[in-house]
N, C-alpha and C positions, 0 to 999 in steps of 0.2 A: 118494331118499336116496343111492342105489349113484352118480347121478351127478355127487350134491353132493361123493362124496369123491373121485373122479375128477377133479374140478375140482382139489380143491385140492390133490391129488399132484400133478397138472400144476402149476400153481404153484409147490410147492415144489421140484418136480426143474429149472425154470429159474431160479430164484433159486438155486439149487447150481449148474448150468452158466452164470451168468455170468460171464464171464473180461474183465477188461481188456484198455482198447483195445489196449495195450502187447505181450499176451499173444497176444490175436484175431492181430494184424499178424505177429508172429512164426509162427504156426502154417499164416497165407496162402501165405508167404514160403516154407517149408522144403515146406508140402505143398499147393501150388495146384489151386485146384479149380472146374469152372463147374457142379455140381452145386447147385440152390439148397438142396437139406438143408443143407449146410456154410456156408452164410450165418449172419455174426451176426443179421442181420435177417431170416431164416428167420418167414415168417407163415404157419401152415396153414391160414389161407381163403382167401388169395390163392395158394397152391399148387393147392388141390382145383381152385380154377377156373379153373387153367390148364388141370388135366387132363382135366375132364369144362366146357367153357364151353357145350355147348348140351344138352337138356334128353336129345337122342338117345344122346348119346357116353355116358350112366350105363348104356346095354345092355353096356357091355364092363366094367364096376365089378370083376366077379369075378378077372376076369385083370389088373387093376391092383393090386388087394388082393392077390393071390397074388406078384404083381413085387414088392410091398414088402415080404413076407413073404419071399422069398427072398433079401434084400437084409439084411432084419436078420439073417438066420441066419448068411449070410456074414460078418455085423461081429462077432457074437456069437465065432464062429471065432477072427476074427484076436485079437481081443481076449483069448482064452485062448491063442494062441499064445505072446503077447508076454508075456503073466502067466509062463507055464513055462517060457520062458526067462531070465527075470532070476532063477528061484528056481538056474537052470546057472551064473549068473556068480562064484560061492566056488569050486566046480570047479573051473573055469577059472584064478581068479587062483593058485590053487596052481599048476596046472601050469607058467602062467608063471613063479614064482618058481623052480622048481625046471630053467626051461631060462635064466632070466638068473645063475640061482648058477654056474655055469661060467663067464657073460661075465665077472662080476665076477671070479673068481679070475685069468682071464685079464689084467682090467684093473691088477688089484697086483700082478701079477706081471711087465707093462710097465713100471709106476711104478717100481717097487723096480728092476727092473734098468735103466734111464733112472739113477737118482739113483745106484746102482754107478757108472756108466760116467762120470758124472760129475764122482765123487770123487773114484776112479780118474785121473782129467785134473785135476782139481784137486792132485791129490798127486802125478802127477807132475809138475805146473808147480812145485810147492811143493821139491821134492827137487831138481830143475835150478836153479830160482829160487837157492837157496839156496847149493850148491854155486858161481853164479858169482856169487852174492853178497859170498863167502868171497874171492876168485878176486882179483875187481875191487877190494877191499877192500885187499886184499897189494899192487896193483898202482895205488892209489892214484886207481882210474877214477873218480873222485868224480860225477861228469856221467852216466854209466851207471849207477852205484848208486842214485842219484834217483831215477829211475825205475822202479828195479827196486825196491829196498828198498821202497816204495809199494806196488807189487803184491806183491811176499812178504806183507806183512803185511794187504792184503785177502785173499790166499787163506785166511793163515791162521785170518783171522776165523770159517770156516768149517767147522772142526777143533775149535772149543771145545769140543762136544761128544764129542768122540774123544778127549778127554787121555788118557783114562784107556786109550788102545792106546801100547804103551809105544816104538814106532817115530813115533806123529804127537809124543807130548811129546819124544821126541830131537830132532825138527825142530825144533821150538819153541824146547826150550833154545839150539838151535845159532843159529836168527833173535834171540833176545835177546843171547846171545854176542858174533854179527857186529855187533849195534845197539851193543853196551857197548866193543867194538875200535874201530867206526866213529869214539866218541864221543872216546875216547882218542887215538887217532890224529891226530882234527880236532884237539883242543886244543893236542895234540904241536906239530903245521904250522905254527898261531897261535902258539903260543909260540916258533917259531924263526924265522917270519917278522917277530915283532913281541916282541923279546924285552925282560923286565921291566925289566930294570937296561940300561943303555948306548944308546947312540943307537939308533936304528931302521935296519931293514937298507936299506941302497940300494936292492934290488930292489923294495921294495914292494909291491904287491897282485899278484896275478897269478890266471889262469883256473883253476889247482890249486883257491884259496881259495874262488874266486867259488862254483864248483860243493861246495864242503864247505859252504860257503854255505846251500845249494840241501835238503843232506842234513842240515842241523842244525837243520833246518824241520821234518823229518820225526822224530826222535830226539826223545829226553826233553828238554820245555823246557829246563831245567837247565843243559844243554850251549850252548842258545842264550844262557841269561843269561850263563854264565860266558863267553864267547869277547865279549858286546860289555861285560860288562865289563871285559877283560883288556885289551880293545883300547882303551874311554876313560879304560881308567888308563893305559896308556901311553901316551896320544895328550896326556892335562894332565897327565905327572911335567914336564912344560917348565915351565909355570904355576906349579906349587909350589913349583919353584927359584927360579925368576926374581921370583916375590913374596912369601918369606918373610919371617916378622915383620921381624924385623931389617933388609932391605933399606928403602933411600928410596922405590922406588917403592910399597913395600906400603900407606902411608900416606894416607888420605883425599884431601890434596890434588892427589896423582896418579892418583886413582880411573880420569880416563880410560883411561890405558896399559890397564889391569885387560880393559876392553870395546875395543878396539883390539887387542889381542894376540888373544882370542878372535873375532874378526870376521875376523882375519887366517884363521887356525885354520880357520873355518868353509871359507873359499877357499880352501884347500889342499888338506883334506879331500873336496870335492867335485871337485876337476881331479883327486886322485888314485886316491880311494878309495870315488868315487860310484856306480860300475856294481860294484862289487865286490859289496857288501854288497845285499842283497834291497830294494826298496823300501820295503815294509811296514815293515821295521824300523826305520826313521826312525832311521836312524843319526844324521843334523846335528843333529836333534832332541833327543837323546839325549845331545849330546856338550853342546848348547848348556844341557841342565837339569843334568846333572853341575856344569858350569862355576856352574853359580847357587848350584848347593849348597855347594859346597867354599866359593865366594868369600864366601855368608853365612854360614859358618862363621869364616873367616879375618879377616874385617871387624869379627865380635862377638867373636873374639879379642883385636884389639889395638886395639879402640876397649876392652875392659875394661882394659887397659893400661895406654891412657893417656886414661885418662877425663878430665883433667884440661884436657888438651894440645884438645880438642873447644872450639869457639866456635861459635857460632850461624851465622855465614857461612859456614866452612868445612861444618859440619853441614846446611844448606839446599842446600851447591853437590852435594856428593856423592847428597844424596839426587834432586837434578837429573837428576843424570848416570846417577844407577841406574834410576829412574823414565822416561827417556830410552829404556836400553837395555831394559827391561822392554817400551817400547809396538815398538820396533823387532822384539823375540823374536816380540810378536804379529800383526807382519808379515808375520814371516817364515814361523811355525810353526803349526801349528793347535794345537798342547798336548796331542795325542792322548795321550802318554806320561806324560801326569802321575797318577799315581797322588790317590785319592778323600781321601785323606788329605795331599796334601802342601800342598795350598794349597784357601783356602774360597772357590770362584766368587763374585765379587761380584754383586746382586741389582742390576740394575733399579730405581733408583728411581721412585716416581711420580711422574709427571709436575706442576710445582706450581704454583700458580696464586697462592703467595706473593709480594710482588713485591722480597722482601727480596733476593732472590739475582737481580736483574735485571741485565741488561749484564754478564756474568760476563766474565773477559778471552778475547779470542782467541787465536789461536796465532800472528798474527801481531803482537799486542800481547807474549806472553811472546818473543818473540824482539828486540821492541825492545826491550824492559825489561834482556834476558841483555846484549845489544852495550853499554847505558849499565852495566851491572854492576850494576846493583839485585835483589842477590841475595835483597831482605827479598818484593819480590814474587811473589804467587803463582801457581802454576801453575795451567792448566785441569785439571781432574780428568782421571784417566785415562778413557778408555772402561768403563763398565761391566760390559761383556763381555771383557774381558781375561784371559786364564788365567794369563797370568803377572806379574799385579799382585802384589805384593809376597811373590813367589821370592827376589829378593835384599832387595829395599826394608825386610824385616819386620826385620832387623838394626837397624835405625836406633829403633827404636821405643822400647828403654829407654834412649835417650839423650836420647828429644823432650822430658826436663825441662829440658833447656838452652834448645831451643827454649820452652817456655813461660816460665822465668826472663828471658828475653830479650823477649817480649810485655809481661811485667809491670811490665820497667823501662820499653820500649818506651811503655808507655801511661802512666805514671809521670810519664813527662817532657812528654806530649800534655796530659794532663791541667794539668802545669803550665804550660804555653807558652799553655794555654787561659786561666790564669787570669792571666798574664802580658799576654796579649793584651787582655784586657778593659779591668785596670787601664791600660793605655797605650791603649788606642784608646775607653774609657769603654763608657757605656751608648748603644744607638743611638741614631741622632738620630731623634726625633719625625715624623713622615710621617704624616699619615690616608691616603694610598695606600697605603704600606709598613709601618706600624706594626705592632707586634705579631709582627712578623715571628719565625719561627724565628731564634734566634740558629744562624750560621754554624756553631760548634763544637761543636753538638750533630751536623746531619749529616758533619761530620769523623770525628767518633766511629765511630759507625754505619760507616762507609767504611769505615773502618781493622777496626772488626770483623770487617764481612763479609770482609775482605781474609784476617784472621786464620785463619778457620772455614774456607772454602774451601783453604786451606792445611794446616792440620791433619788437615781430612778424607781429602788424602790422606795424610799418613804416618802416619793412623790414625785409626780409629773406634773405639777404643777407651777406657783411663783415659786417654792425653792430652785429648780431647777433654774429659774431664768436670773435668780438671785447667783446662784454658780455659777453660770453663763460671765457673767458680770465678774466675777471674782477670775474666770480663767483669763477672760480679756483683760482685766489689770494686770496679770504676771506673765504674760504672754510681751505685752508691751517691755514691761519690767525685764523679762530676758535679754529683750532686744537691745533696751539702752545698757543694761547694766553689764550682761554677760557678749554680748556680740559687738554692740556700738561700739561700748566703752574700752576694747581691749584691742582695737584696730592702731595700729601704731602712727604713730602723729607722726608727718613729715614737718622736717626741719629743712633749714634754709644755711648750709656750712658751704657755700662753691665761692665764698668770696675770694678767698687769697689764691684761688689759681691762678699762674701767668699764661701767658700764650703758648710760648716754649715746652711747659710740663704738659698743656691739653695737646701738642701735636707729637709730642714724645711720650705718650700711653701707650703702657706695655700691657699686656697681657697679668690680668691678675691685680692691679693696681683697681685701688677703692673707690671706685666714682659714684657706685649704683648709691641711694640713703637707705634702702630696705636692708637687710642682711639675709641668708639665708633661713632661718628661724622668722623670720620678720614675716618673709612673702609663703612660707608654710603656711603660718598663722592664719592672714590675709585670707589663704586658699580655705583653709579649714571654715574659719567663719564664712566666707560664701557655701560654702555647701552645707555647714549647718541652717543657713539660712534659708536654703534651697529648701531644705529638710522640713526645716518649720511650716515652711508655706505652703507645701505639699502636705502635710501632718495636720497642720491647723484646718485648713479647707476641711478633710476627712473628720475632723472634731465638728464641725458644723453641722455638716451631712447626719450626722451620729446623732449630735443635740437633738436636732429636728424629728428625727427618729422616734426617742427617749420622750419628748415634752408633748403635751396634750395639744391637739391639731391647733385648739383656740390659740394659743400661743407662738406658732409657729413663725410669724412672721417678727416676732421682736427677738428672734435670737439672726445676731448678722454678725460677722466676725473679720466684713471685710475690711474693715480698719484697722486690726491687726495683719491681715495678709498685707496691706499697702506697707505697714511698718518693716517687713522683714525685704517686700522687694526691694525696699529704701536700706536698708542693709547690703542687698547685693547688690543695689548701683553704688553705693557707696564704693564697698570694695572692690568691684571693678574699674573704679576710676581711679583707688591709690595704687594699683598695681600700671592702669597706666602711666600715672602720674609720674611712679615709682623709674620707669623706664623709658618715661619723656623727658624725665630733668636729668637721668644716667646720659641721653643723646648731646642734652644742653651745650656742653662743653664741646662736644666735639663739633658741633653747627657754627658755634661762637668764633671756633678754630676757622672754620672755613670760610667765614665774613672778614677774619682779620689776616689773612694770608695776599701778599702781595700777589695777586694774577696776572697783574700787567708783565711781570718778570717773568713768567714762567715760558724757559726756551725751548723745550720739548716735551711731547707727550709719553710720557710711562706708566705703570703700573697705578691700580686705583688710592688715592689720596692717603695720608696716615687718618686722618680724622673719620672717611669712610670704615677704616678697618678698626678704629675704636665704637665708631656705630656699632657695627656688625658683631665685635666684641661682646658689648651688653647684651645686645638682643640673645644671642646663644649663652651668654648668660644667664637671662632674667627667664626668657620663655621656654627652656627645655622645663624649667623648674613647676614654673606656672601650670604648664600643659599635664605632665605630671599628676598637679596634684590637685586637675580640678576633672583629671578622668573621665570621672563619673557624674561630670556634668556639663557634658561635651559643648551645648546650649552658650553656655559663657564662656567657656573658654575664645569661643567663636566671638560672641561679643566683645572680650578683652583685643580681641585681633582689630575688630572693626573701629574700636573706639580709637584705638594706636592708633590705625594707618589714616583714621578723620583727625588728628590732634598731630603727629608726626609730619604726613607733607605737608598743610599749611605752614606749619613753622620751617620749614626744610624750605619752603620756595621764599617765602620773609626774607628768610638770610639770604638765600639765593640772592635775590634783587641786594643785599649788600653789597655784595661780588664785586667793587666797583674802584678802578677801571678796571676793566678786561680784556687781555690781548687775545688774538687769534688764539693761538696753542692754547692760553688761559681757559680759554671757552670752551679749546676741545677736549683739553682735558675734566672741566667741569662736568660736561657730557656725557665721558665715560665713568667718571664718578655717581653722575646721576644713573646711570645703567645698570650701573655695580650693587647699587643701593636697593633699585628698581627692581633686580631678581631676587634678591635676598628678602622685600617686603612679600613676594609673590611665594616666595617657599618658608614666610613666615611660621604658619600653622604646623610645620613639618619639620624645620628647622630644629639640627641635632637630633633627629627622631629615627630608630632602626627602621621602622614601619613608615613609609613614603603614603601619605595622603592626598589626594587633591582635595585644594584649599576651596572653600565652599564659593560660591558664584560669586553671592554679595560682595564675598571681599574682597574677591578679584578683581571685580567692577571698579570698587573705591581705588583699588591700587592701581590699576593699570591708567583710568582717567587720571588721576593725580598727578602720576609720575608721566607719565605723555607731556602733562601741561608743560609739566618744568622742563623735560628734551623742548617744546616748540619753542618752548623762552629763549632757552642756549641755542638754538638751531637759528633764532631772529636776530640774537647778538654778534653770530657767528657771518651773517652774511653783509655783503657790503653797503653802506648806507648810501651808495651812489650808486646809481640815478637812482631819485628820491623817491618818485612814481614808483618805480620795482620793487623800493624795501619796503613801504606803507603796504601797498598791494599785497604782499608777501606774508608778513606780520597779519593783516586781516583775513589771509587763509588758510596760515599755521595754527590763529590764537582765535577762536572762532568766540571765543566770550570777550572779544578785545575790546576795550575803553581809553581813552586817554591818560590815564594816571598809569595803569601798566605800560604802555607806551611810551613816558615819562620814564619810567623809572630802566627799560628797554636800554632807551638810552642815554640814560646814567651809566649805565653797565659801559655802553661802548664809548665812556668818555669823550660824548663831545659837548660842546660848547653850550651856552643858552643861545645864544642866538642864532645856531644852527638848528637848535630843540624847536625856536617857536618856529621859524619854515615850515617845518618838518611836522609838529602839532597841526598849524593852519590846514598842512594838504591831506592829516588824517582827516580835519573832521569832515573834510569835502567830498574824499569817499569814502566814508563812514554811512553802511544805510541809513533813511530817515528812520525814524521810530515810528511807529502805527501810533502811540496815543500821545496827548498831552503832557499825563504824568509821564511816562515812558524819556519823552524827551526832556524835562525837568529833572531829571533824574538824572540824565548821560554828562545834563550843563553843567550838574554840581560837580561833579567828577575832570571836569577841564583841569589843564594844568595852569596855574598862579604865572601871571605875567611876571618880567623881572622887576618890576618895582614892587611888586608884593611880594615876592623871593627876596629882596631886599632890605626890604620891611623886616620880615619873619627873620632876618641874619641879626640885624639891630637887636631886635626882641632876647634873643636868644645869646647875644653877646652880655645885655642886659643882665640876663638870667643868671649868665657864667659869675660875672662879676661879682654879683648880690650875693650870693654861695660863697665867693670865695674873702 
């Protein structure tokens, strides 16, 4: 038992002394040892038999055991030594503090007196400083004072603390003294070397100046503003003289002089007075934005003057010539000087991918345009990065309503030379290469726009611009009525005097269509200039919006000119169908008045089908032609036929009446014949074979179904009653009583075979799901014969009274 717990103390005293490797290495390191006790891998059976390895060497055990007994007692030793010393180390750190409390008194008492001796030299730099600061100041050392006023006033920075010793504030006041003499002084020298009133001194600049110069850098800004502005108002009293209102040259059309005298100015300025003045100050700089300011002051003076006396040429030259001097400024000057408020950086437009504003002119395009005098053409914009766009230019702004009165007659007179030109050069000539073409004076138009807009833009993105805006949306409309609306040819009403006989005896080449072929050119042409427009216009929007200041952007909208020009090509799509729905007229009319009941055999498709089919390869190779290149509509001229053509085609249809057997089947195959010809509409006469697009497939092929189930209901026997009703409701799946009426009309029977025959439709006729549904079916009932009877009286009535 005593050595089961002997074990496990052993145990637990080396799980207390395991130390990390980290710690083991450390402890090797500082206290090396070849003793194997101090091994971490210390094993005690591989020790003992070291000590005792043969069975003999256990006679000396006693004296081994007593070695290691004396061996612990010695660690036990140190071990309490080390303990009774760390309990001396509070001791101790007292005493240290009490032998460093002297180093320390000693060490503030080097600092403090170090920062004495300091001061001491600081004050008196500060009291000599000062003294020839005064000195040099009397004696006008301006070059010496630079330097030194500098350092006075870093010494003094070093004294704020000290105000309150009543010898550093007498320094002080005395260094603001000399700064406020300095400052007076300087102005004084400036003022008698460059005095306000009368010429300027002959001596001009000199090294005195340069170096006051120097010291007015260091001095209250104040002093520096007032001396360069003393100096660019005496430098432009020349300018004021020599261009006041009243003189000739002040006037617009001498504008150049204005930017010549100042350019002058600027070379003068720099041979005499360029090393004078500090660099930094951008004296030319300074003298060249003054000049800007005065002159758009002086220009928005007595253009209010003579507001009158302003033309558009003279108004485009000047703004030339300022616009000129403006990109030259940004030549010359970087604009450092311009204050955040005196002009608004222009932005960076984005880059545009619109192709409205393509081929803009060059600059060596505006400089042929200036040598022919074509003052009305525009400028390339300025640089976007310009700081001195419109410094003087912004003058010109509330006078750009001359410039837009002068666009609007401008376009006024284009617009009538447009319609001038038509009438005298007519409708284009007919071309299946060319047809349809854009008329010429629509891209005129456009030209002259973008000419406009890009001119405008620069002398403003502002209400001019939106005042233009306004002026394009007036003759935009104006084109539409006067050059596109107005030139579409009027359908006339000539098919009276045909008889029966000449509409079933149509030969090939005889005149039915009302359009000619010059006519439905025309037609073509204006649909695709119109296409043109509304695709062009839109792109002028986009561009506006671009061009005009963000605030503005939402009052420029141009979709009421786009709606004007689609109303143009619904227009013309609908006389071209018209054009080939009244060509059909005659031959339907043919087909309602032709006896059917007589007809004894079925042959070949009807004459009236093949005058159909006549016009169409007629009318639509020509059409398809020449509207190419706007494939969109032509498609629509298809859809809008074949929605206008079979309804009237099934009309007449129900004329048909009576109708025999063969009548019917031959109707049939007429309606068949008609039916592939509407289906190969699109392609019809065409080298290149297309499939006709879905949509209008859809329309034709329902259509023309309806009309086969019609003849396919007439066709079969109206006995037993039950099987034709039945029948008719599964051919004519949109079936109602009044088509059913008019069924059979076709098969010539009776009324009073009709009403049987009505009663057992409506019996099995589905109900209707709603209310209205069924008020709706009941209007549609067929008129009893006493109402039929009625309506014959009425109508004999009517004949009578006519005749």
């Amino acid at each position: 038992m005593m050595e089961e717990e002997e074990l496990e103390f052993v145990e637990e005293l080396e799980a207390v002394l395991q130390l990390t490797p980290e710690v083991q290495l450390a402890i090797e390191q500082v206290f090396p040892s070849q003793d194997p006790l101090d091994r971490a891998d210390f094993n005690a059976v591989e020790y003992i038999n070291t000590l005792f390895p043969t069975e003999q060497s256990l006679a000396n055990i006693d004296e081994v055991v007593n070695k290691i007994r004396l061996k612990i007692r010695r660690l036990d030793d140190n071990i309490r030594t080390v303990v009774r010393g760390q309990t001396n180390v509070g001791q101790d750190g007292r005493q240290v503090k009490e032998i460093t409390r002297d180093i320390k008194q000693l060490d503030h008492a080097k600092r403090h007196l170090t920062t004495s001796i300091t001061t001491l030299n600081h004050l008196h730099m500060l009291a000599g400083g000062v003294d020839s600061l005064e000195a040099m100041t009397r004696r006008r050392q301006y070059g010496e004072v630079a330097n030194l006023l500098q350092g006075v006033m870093n010494v003094l920075e070093h004294f704020h603390k000290y105000m309150g010793i009543p010898q550093i504030r007498q320094l002080s006041e005395r260094v603001k003294a000399a700064q406020t003499e300095l400052g007076q002084q300087i102005l004084a020298d400036f003022e008698e070397a460059f005095p306000s009133q009368g010429t300027k001194r002959p001596g001009g600049p000199s090294n005195v100046l340069r170096d006051a110069c120097l010291v007015a850098n260091i001095l209250d800004p104040r002093i520096k503003q007032e001396i360069i502005k003393k100096f660019i108002k005496q430098h432009l009293s020349e300018y004021l003289v020599l261009f006041q209102e009243n003189q000739d040259v002040a006037w617009l059309d001498k504008i150049d002089r204005r930017y010549a005298w100042i350019k002058r100015q600027l070379v003068d300025y720099e041979e005499k007075y360029g090393r004078m003045f500090p660099r930094e100050w951008c004296m030319a700089e300074r003298i060249a934005v003054e000049f800007c300011h005065v002159t758009r002051t002086e220009l928005a003076k007595i253009m209010r003057t003579r507001a009158k006396e302003i033309e558009v040429k003279l108004l485009l030259f000047a703004i030339q010539r300022t616009t000129n001097f403006e990109g030259f400024l940004a030549k010359r000057f970087s604009g450092c000087t311009l204050t955040d408020g005196t002009l608004k950086k222009l932005e960076s437009p984005p880059p545009s991918t619109n192709p409205f504003l393509e081929d803009e002119p060059t600059p060596e395009m505006e400089e042929l345009a200036t040598e022919k005098g074509d003052l009305d053409q525009p400028k390339k914009p300025k640089a976007p990065d310009n700081p001195f766009h419109g410094i003087v230019s912004k003058c010109f702004e509330p006078h750009l309503y001359v410039y837009i009165e002068s666009q609007d007659k401008n376009l006024g007179e284009l617009i009538d030379r447009f319609v001038a030109d038509f009438k005298a050069q007519g409708p284009p000539k007919p071309n299946t290469d060319e047809g349809g073409a854009v008329l010429p004076s629509c891209a005129d138009l456009f030209v002259y726009y973008k000419k406009c807009m890009v001119q405008c833009s620069q002398l403003s993105t502002g209400e001019p611009m939106i005042a233009l805006t306004t002026i394009f949306q007036k003759y935009l409309r104006e084109y539409a009525w006067k050059i596109l609306s107005g030139n579409l040819p009027k359908t006339t009403t000539s098919s009276g005097g045909l008889t029966i006989s000449s509409l079933l005896k149509e030969k090939e080449g005889s005149e039915v269509a009302k359009f000619t072929l010059e006519e439905l050119c025309l037609i073509c042409s204006i649909l695709s200039t119109a296409e043109y427009c509304l695709a062009t216009t839109q792109q002028l929007e986009e561009k506006l919006k671009e061009k005009v200041d963000v605030s503005l952007i939402e009052r420029i909208n141009l979709t009421g000119e786009m709606d004007t020009f689609s109303t143009v090509i619904s227009s013309s799509i609908q006389l071209l169908v018209q054009d080939l729905d009244a060509a059909c007229d005659p031959a339907l009319t043919a087909m309602s008045k032709m006896q059917w009941q007589n007809v004894e055999h079925v042959g070949d498709q009807s004459p009236y089908v093949t005058s159909v089919i006549l016009h169409i390869k007629q009318n639509v190779p020509i059409i398809r032609d020449n509207l190419a290149s706007t494939r969109k509509y032509f498609t629509q001229f298809c859809i809008k036929f074949a929605n206008s053509f079979i309804p009237k085609f099934i009309t007449h249809l129900f004329k048909c009446k009576p109708i025999s057997m063969v009548g019917a089947e031959q109707l049939l195959l007429d309606t068949h014949s008609l039916k592939m010809v509407l289906l190969d509409l699109p392609s019809i006469g065409s080298q290149v074979v297309r499939k006709a697009p879905a949509s209008y497939t859809k329309i034709v092929v329902k259509g023309m179904t309806r009309a086969e189930m019609i003849l396919k209901v007439v066709m079969a026997p109206h006995e037993p009653l039950v099987v034709f009703v039945d029948n008719y409701i599964k051919l004519l799946t949109d079936c109602n009583t009044e088509t059913f009426q008019k069924i059979l009309d076709m098969k010539g029977l009776k009324r009073s075979e009709q009403s049987s025959m009505l009663e057992l439709l409506r019996q099995r006729l589905p109900t209707p799901p709603s209310g209205a549904e069924s008020s709706s079916s009941l209007s549609l009932t067929a008129p009893t014969p006493e109402q039929e009877s009625s309506r014959i009286r009425k109508l004999e009535k009517l004949i009578k009274k006519r005749l």
